[in-house]
C-alpha positions in Angstrom: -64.8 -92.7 233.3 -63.0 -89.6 235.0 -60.2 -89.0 232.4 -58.1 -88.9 235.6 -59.0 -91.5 237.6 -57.6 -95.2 237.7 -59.8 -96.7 235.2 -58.4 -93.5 232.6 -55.1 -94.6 233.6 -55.5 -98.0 232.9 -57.5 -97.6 229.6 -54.3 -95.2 228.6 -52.0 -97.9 229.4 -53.8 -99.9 226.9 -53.2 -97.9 224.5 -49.5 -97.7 225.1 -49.3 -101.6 225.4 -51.1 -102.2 221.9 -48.7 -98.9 220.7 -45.4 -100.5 221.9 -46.6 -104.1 220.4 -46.5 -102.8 217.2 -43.4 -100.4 217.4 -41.5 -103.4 218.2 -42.9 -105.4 215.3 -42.1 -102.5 213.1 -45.8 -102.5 211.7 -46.9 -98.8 212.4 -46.0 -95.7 212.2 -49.1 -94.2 213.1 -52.3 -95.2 215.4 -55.5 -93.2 215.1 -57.8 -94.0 218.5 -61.2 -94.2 217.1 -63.2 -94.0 221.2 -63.3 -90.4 222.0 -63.2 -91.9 226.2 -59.6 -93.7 225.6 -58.3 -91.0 223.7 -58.9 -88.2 226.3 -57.6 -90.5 228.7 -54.8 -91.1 226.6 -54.0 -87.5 226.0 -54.1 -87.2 230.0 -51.8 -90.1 230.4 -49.5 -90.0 227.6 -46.7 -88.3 229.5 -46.4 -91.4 231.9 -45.6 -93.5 228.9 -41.8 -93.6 226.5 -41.9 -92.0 223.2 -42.4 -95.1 221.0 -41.7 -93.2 217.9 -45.7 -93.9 216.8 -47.6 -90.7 216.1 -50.9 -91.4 218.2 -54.0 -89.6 216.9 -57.2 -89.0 218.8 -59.9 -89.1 215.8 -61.9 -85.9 217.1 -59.2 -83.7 216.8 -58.2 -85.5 213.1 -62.7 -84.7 212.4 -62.3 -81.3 213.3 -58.9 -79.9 211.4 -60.0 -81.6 208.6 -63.3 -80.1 208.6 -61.7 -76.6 209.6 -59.1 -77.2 206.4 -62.2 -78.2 204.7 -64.3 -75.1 205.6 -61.5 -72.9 205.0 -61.4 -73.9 201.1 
């Protein structure tokens, strides 16, 4: 999947469907996206979509700071 392309788009609206589910239940505060093809598409997309006052994480970049902050020690 292009992390452009339709099926990107779609995969990123998903995302923000499952996000603003659970804004409106009041359940989360944060989402971490565990596929590293949905959250590049999600990072490309994310613009389209209404800040739903959810921090949404993409789990590659959470690996690597915390492995920087872990090397750093």
């Amino acid at each position: 999947m292009h992390p452009q392309g339709p099926a990107a788009r779609g995969a990123a609206e998903a995302v923000d469907h499952i996000v603003a589910d659970l804004a409106a239940a009041g359940e989360v505060q944060s989402v971490v996206i565990g596929c590293t093809i949905v959250s590049s598409a999600y990072e490309q997309h994310r613009h389209l979509f209404p800040d739903r006052k959810v921090v949404v994480l993409n789990s590659n970049l959470v690996t690597l700071k915390g492995a920087a902050a872990l090397a750093a020690n």
